[in-house]
PAZAPA-4460 file (N, C-alpha, C; in steps of 0.05 Angstrom, whole numbers, plus 32768, in hexadecimal, padded with zeros to 4 digits):
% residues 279
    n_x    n_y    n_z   ca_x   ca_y   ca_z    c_x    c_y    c_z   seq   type   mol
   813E   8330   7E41   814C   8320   7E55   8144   8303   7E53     1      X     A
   8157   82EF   7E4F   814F   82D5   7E4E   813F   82C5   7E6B     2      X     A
   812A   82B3   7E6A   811D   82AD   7E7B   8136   829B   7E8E     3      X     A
   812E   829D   7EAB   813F   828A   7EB7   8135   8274   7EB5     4      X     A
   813E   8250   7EA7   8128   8240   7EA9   812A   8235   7EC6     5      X     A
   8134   823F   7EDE   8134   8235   7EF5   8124   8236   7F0D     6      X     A
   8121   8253   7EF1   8106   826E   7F0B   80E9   825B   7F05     7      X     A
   80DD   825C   7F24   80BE   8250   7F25   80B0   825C   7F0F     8      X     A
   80B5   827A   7F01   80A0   827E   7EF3   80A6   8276   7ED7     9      X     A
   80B7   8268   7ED0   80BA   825A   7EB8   80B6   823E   7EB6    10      X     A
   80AD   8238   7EC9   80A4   821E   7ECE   808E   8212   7ED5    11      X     A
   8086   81FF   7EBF   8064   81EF   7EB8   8068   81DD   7ECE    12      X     A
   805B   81D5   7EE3   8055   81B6   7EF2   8039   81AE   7EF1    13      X     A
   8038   8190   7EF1   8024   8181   7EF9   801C   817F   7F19    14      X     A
   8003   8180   7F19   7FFB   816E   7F40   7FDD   8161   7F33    15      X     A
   7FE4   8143   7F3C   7FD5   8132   7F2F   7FBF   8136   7F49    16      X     A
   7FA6   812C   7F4B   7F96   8134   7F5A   7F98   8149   7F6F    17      X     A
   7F95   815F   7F52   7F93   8174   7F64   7F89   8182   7F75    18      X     A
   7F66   817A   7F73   7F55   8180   7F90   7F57   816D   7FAB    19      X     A
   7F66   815A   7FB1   7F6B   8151   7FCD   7F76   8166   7FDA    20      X     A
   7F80   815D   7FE8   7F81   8164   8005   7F9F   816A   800B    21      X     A
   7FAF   8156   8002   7FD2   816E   7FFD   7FD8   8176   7FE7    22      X     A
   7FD1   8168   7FCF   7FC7   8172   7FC1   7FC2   819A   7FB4    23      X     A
   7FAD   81A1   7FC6   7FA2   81B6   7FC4   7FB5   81C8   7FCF    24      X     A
   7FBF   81C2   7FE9   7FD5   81D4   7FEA   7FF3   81D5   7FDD    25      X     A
   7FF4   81BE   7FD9   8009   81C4   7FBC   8008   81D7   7FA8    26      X     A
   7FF4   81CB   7F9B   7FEE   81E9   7F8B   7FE9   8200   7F95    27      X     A
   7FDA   8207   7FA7   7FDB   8218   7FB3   7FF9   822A   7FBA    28      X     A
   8012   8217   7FC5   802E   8227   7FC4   8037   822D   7FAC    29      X     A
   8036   821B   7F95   803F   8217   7F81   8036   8230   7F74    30      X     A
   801F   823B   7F76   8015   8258   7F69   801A   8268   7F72    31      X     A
   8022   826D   7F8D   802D   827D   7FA7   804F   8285   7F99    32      X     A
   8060   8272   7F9B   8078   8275   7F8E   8079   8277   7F6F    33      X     A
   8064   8279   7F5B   806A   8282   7F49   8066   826E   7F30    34      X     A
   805F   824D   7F2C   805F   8244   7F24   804A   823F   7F18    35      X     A
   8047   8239   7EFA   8033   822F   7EE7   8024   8217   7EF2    36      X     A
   800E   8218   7EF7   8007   81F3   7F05   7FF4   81F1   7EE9    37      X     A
   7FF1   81CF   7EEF   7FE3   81C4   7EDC   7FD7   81AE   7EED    38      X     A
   7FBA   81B3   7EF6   7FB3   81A1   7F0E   7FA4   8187   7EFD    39      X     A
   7FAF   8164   7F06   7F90   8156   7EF8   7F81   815B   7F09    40      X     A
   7F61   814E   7EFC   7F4A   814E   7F0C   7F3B   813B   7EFC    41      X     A
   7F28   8126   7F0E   7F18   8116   7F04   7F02   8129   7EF3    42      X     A
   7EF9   8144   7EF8   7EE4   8152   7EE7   7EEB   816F   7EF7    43      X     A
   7EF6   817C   7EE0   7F03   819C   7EE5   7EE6   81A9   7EF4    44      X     A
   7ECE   81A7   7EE8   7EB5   81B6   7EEB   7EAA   81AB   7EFF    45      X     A
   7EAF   81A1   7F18   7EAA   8197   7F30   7EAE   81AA   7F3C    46      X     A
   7E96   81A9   7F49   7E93   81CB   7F5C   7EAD   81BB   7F7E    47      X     A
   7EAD   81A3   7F7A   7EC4   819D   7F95   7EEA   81A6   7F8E    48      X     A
   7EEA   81B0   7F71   7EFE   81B3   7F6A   7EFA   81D9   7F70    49      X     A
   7EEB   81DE   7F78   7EE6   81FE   7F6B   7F03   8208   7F7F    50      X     A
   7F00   820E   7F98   7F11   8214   7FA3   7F31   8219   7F95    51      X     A
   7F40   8205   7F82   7F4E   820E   7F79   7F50   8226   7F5F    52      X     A
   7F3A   822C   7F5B   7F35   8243   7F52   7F39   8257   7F59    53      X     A
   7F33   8259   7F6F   7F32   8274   7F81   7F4D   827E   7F91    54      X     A
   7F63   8262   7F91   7F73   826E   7F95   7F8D   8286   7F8A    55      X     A
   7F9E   828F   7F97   7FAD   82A6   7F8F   7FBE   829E   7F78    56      X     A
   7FB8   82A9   7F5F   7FC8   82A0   7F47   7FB9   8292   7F3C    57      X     A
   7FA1   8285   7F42   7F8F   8265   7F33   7F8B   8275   7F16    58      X     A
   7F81   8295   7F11   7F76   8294   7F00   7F94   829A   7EEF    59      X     A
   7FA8   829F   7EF1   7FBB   82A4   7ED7   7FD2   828F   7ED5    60      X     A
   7FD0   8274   7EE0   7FE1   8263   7EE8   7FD4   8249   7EEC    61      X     A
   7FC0   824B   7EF3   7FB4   8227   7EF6   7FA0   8224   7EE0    62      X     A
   7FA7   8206   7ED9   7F8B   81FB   7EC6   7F92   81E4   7ED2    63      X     A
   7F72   81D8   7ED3   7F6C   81BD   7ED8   7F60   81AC   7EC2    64      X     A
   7F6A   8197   7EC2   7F6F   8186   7EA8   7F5A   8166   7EB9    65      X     A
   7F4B   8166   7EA6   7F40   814C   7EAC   7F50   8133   7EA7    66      X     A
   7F5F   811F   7EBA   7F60   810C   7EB1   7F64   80F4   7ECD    67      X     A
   7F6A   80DF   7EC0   7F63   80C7   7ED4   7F76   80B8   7ED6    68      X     A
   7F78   80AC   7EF4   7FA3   80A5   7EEE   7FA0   8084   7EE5    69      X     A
   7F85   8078   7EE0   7F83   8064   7EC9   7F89   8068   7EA8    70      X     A
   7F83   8081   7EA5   7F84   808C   7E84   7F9F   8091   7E82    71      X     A
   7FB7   8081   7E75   7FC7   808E   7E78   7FC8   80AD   7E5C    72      X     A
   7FBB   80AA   7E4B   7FB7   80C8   7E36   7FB0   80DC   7E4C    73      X     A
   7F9A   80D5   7E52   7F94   80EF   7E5C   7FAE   80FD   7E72    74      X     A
   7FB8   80E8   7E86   7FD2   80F3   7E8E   7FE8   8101   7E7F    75      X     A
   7FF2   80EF   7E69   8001   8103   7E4F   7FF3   811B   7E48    76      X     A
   7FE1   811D   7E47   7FD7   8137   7E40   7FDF   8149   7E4E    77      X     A
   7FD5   814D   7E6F   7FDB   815D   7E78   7FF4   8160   7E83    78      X     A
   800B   814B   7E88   8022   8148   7E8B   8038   8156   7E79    79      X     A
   8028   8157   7E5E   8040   815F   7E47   8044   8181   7E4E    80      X     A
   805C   8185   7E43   8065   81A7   7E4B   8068   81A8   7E61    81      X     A
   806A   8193   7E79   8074   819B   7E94   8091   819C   7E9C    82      X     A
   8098   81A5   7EAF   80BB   81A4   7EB9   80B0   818B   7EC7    83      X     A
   80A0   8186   7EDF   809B   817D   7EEE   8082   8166   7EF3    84      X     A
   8080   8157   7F02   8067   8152   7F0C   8063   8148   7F28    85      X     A
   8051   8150   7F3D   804F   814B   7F51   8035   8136   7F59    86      X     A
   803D   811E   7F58   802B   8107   7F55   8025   80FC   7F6F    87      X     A
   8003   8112   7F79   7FF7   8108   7F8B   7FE3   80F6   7F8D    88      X     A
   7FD6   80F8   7F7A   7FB9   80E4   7F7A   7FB8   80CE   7F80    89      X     A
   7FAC   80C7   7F91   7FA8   80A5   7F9A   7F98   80A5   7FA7    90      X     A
   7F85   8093   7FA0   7F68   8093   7FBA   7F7C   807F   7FD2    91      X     A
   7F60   8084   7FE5   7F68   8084   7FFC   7F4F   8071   8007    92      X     A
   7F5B   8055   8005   7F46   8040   8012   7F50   8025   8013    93      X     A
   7F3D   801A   802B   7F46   7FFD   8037   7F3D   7FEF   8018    94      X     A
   7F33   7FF1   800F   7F1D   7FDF   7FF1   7F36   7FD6   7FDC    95      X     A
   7F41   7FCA   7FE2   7F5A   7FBD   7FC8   7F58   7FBD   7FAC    96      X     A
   7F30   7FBF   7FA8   7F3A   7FC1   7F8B   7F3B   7FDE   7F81    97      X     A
   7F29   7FF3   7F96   7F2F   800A   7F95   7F48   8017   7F98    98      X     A
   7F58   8007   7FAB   7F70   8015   7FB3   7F8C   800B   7FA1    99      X     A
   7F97   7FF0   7F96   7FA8   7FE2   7F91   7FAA   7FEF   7F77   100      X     A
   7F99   7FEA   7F5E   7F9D   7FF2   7F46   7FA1   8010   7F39   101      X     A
   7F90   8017   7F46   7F8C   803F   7F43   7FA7   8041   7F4A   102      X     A
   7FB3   8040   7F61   7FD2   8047   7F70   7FE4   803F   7F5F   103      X     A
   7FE7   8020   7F64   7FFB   8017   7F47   8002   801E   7F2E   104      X     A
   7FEB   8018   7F21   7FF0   801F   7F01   7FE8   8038   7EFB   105      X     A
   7FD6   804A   7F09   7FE1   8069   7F14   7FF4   8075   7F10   106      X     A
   7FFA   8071   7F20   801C   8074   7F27   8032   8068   7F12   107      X     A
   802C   8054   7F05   8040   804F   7EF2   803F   805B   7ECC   108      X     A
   8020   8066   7ED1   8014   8078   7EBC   8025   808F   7EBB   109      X     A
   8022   8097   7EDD   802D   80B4   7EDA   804A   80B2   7ED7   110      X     A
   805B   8099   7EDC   8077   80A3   7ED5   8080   809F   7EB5   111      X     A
   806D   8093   7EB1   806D   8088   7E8F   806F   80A8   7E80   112      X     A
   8058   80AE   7E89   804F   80C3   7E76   8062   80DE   7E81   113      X     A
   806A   80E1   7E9C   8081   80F1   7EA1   8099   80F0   7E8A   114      X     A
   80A3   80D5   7E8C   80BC   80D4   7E85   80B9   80D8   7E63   115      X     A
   80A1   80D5   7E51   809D   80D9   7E3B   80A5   80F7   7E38   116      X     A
   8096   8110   7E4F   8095   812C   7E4D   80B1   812F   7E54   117      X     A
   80C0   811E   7E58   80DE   8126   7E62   80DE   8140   7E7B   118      X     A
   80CD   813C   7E8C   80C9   814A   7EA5   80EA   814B   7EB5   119      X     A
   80EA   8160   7EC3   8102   8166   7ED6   810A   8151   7EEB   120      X     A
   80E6   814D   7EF4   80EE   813F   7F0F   80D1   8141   7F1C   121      X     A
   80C7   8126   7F27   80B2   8116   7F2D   80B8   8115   7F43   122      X     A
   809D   8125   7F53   809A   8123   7F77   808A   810E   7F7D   123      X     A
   808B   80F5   7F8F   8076   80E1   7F94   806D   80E4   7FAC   124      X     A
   804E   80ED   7FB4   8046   80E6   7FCD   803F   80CB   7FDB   125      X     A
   8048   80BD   7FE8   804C   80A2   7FF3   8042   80A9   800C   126      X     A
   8043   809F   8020   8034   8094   803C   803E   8089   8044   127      X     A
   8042   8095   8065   8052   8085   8078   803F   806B   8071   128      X     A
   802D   8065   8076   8021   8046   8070   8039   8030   8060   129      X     A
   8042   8043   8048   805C   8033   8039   806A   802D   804B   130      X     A
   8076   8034   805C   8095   8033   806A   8086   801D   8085   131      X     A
   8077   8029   809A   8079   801A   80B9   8070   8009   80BC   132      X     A
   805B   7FFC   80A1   804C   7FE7   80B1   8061   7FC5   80A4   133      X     A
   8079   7FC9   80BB   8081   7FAB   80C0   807D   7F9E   80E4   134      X     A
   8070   7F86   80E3   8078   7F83   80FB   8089   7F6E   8109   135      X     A
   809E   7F6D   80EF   80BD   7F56   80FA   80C6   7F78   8106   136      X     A
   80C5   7F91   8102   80DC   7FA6   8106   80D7   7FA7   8125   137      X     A
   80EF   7FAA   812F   80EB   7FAF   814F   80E9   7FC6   815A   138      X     A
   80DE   7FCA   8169   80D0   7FE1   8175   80E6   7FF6   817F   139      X     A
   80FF   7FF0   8181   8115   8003   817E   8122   8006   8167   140      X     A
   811D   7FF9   8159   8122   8006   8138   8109   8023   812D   141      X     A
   812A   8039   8125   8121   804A   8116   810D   8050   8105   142      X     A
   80FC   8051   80FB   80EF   8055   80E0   80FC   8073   80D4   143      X     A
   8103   8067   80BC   810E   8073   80A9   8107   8073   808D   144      X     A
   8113   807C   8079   810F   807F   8061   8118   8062   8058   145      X     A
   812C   8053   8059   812A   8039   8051   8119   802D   8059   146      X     A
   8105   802D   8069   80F2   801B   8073   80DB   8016   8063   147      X     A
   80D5   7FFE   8065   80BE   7FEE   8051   80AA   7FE4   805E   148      X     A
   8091   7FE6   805B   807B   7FD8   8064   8074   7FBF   805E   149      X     A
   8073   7FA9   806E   8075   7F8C   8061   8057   7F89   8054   150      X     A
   8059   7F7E   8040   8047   7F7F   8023   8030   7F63   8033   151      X     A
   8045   7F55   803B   8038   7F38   8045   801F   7F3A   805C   152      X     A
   802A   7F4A   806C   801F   7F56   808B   800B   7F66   807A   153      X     A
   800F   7F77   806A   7FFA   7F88   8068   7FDD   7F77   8057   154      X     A
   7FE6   7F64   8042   7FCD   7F57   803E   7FBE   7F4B   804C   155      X     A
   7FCA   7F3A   805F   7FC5   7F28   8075   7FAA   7F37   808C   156      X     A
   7FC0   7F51   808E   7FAD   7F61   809C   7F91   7F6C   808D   157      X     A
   7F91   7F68   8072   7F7A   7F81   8061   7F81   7F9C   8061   158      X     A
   7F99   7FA7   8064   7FAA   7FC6   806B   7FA6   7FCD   8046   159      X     A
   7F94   7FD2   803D   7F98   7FD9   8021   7FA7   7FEB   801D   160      X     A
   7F9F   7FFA   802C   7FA6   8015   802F   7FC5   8015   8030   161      X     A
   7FD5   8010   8043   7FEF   800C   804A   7FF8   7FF9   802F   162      X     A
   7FEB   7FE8   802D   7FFB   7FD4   800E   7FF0   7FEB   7FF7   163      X     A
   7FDE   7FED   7FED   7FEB   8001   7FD8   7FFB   8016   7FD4   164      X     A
   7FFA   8021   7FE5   800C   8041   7FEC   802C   802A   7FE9   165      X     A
   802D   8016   7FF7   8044   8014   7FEF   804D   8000   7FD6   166      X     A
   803F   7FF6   7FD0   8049   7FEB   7FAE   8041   7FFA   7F9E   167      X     A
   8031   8019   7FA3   8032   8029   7F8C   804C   8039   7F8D   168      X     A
   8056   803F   7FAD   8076   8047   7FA5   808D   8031   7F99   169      X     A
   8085   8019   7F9E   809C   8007   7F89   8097   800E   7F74   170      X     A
   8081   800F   7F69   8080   800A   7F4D   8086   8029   7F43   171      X     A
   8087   803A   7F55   8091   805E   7F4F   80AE   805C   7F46   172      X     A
   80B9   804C   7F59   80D6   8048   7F55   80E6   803A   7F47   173      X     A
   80D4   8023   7F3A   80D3   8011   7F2A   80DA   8018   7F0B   174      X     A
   80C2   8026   7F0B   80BB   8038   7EF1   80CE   8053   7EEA   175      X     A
   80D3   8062   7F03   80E5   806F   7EF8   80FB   8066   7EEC   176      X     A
   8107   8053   7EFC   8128   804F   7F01   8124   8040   7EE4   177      X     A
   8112   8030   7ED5   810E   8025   7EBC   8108   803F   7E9F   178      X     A
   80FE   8051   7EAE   80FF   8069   7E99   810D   807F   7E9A   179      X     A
   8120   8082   7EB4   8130   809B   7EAD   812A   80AE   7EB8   180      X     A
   810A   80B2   7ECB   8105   80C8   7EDB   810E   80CB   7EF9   181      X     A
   811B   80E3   7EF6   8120   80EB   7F11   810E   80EB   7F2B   182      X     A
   810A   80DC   7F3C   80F3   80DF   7F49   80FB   80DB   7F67   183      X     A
   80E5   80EA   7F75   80F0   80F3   7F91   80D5   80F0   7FA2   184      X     A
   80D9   80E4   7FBC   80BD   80D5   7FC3   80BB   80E4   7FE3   185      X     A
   809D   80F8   7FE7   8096   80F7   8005   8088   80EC   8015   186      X     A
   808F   80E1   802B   8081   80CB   8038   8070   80DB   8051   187      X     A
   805F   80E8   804A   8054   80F1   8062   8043   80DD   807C   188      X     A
   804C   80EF   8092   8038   80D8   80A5   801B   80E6   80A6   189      X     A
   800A   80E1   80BB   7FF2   80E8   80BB   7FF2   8107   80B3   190      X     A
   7FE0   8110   80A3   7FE3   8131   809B   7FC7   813F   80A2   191      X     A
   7FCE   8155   80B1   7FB3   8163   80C1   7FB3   8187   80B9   192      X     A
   7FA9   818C   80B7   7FAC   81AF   80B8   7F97   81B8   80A4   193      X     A
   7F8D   81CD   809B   7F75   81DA   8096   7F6C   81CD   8073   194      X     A
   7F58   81CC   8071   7F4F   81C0   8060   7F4F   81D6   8051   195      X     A
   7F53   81CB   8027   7F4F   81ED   8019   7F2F   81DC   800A   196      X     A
   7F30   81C4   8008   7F1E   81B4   7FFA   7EFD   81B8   800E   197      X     A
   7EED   81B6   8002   7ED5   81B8   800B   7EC7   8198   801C   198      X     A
   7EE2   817C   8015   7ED6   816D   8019   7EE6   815E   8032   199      X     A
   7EDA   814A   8044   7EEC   8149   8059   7EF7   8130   804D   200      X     A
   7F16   812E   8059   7F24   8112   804E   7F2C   8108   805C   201      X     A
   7F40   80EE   805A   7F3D   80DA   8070   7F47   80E2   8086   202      X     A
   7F62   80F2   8089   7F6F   80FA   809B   7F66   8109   80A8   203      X     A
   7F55   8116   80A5   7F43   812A   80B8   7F2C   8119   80C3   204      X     A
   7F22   8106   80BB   7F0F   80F6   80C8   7F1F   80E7   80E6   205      X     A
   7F36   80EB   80DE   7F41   80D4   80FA   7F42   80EB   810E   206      X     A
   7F3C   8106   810A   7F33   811C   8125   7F1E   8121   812E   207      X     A
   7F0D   8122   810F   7EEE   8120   8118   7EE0   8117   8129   208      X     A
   7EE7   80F8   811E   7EDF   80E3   8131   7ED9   80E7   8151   209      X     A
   7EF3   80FA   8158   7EF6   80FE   8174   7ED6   810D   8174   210      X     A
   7ED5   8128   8166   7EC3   813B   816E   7EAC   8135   816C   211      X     A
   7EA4   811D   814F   7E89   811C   8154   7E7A   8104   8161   212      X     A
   7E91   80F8   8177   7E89   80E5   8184   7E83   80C8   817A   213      X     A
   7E8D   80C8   8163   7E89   80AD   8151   7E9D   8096   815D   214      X     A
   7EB0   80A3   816B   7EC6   8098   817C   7EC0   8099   8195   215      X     A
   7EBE   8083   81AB   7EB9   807E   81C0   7ECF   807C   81D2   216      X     A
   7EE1   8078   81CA   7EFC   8070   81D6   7F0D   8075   81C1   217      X     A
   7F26   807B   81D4   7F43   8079   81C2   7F50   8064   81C3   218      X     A
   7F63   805E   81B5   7F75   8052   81B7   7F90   8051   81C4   219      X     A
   7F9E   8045   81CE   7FB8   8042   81DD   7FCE   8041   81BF   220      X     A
   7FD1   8056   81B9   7FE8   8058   81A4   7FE8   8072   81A0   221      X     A
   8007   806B   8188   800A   808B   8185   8007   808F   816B   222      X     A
   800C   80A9   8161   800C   80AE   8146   801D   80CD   813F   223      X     A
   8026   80CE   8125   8032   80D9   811A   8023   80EF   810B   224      X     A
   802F   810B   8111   801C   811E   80FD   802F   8133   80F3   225      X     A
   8023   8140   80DD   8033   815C   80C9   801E   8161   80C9   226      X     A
   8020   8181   80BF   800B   818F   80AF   800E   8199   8097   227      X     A
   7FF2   8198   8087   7FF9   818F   807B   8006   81A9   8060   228      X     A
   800B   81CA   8067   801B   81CA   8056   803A   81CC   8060   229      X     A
   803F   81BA   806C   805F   81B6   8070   805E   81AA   805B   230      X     A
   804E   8191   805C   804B   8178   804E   804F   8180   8027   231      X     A
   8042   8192   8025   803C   81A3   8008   8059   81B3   8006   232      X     A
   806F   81C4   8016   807A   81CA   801C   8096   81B5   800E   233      X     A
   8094   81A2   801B   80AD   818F   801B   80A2   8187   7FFF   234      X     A
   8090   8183   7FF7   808F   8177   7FD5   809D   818E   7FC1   235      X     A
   8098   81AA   7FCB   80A5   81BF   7FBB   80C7   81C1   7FB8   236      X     A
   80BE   81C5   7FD5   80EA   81B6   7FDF   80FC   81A9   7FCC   237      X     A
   80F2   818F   7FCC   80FE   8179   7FBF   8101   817A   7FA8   238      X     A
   80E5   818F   7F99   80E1   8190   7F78   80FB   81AD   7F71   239      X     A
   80FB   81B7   7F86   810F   81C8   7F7F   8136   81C5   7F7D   240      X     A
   8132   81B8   7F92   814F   81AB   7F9E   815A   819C   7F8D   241      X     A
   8167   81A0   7F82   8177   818C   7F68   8186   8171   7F81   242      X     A
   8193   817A   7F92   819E   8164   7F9E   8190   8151   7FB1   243      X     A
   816D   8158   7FAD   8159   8148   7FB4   8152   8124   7FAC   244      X     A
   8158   8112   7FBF   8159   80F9   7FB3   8154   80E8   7FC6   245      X     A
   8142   80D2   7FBD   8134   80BF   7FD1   811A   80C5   7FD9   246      X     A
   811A   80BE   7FF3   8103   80B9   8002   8106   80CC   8016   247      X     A
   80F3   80D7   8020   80ED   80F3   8039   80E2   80EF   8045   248      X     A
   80DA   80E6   8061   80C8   80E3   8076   80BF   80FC   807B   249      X     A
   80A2   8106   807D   809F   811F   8080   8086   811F   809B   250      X     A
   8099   8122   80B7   8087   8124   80CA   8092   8139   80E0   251      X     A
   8077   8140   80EE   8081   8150   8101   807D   814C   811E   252      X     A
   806D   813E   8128   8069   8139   813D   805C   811A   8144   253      X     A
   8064   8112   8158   8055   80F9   8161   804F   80FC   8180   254      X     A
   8026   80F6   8176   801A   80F0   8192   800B   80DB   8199   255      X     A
   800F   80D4   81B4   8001   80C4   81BA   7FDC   80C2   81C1   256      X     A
   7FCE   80B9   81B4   7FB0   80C5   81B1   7FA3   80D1   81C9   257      X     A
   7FAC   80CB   81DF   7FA5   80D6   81F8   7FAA   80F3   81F7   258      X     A
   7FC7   80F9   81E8   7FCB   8117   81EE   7FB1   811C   81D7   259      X     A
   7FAD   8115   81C0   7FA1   8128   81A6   7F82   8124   81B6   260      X     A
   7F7E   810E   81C5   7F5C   8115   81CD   7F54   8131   81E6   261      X     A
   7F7B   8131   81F5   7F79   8143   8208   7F80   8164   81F8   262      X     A
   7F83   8165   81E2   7F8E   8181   81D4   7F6F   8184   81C8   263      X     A
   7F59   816D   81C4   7F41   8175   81B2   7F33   8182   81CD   264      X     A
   7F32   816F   81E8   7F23   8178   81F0   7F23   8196   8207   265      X     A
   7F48   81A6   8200   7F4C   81C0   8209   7F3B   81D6   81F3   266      X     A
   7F3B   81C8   81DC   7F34   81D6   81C9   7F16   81DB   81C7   267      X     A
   7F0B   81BF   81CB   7EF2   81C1   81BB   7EDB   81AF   81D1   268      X     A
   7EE1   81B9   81EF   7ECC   81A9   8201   7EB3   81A9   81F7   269      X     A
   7EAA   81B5   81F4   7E90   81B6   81E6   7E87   8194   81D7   270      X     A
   7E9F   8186   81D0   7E98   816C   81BE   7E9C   8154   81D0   271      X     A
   7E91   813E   81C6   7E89   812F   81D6   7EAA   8110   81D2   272      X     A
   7EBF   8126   81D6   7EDE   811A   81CA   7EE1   80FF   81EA   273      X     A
   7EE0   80EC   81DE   7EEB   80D0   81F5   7EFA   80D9   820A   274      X     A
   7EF8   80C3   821D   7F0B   80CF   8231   7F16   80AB   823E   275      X     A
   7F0A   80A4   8234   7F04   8083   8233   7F22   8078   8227   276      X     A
   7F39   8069   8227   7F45   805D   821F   7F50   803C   8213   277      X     A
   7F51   8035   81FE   7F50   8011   8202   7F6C   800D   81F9   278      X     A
   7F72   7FF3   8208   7F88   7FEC   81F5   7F9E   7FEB   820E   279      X     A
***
């Protein structure tokens, strides 16, 4: 019987940093539904990577491939023979020279070397950080998938964070639309839900904080949250969906920090969570 090439189990993908944090559950579905993964990793033999070992399918379906989204070979390497690639890796910091170049030319590695493997179709994880931080937009305007984070506002401020996430999605889109790859971008907002990684990451530190009292007070604002395998979920979605195109806001709820300090502290009185407000 001829293979279906449509069916997940005939099909090789990439997930570029594969031990983070959505990341991990990506692969994690991706072996779940049947698919070949091919995870990078800064060093496969990193006991912080082990966990994806252990998951269901790791041993007859996943290999982790050392490489660095500076190198662009090492990306071709593990990129080649894929349908797919799901391009998560990007550190995650205020430090510009840590954050600006890794993201950028990262990111423009991986569509290079995509579009060489003649891949199906390129998932990009982006950040609400890309889209909300303007502040000409008025406070009754939508945020949406057209929406842009002003580049200007964010240096001004030191928002590294928010400026690279979003000139590493120009230059995603840049690069494809110059090489021919299909590519489809999720913008998640803040992402929370069970860790598979052994290490804590940034988005889980903005809860911590509450519990281990490193936080004295909250703030008077709100915020936006998913978990995070919806988040892993909707990357699969899109990679499957042929009529998948653009940009995806991927959120599920928005609270105001008062409610998330009053949900820690039904949960978890025991901690020493603020009760204090500024702002």
């Amino acid at each position: 019987m001829p293979v279906d090439s449509s069916s997940p189990w005939s099909q090789i993908v990439c997930v570029t940093g594969a031990g983070g944090f959505i990341a991990s559950w990506i692969v994690k579905l991706l072996l779940e539904k049947g698919y070949t993964v091919k995870g990078t990793v800064r060093n496969p033999d990193d006991p912080k990577n082990a966990h994806l070992r252990e998951l269901e399918g790791a041993n007859e379906r996943l290999t982790l491939h050392k490489a660095d989204l500076l190198d662009y070979e090492s990306l071709k390497e593990a990129i080649n023979g894929c349908d797919g690639v799901f391009h998560t890796a990007s550190p995650v910091t205020d430090d510009p020279e840590q954050m600006v170049e890794p993201a950028v030319n990262g990111t423009k590695n991986v569509i290079i070397a995509a579009a060489e493997a003649k891949v199906r179709r390129v998932v990009f994880t982006s950040s609400i950080g890309a889209v909300y931080m303007d502040p000409n937009r008025s406070p009754d305007v939508v945020v949406d998938e057209s929406c842009w984070s002003d580049l200007e506002f964010c240096k001004n401020t030191k928002n590294w964070y928010c400026y690279g996430k979003a000139v590493a999605e120009q230059a995603a889109w840049e690069t494809a639309n110059e090489k021919g790859v299909d590519l489809v971008v999720i913008t998640p907002v803040l992402v929370l839900g069970p860790l598979l990684q052994s290490t804590v990451n940034a988005s889980i530190i903005h809860i911590l904080k509450y519990l281990t009292g490193s936080a004295k007070t909250y703030a008077n604002s709100v915020q936006a949250y998913v978990h995070v395998r919806d988040v892993a979920l909707a990357h699969i979605l899109v990679f499957d969906n042929p009529s998948a195109s653009g940009r995806y806001l991927c959120a599920e709820s928005v609270l105001h920090r008062g409610e998330v300090v009053e949900i820690l502290t039904k949960f978890f009185p025991e901690y020493p969570i603020p009760t204090k407000r500024v702002g």
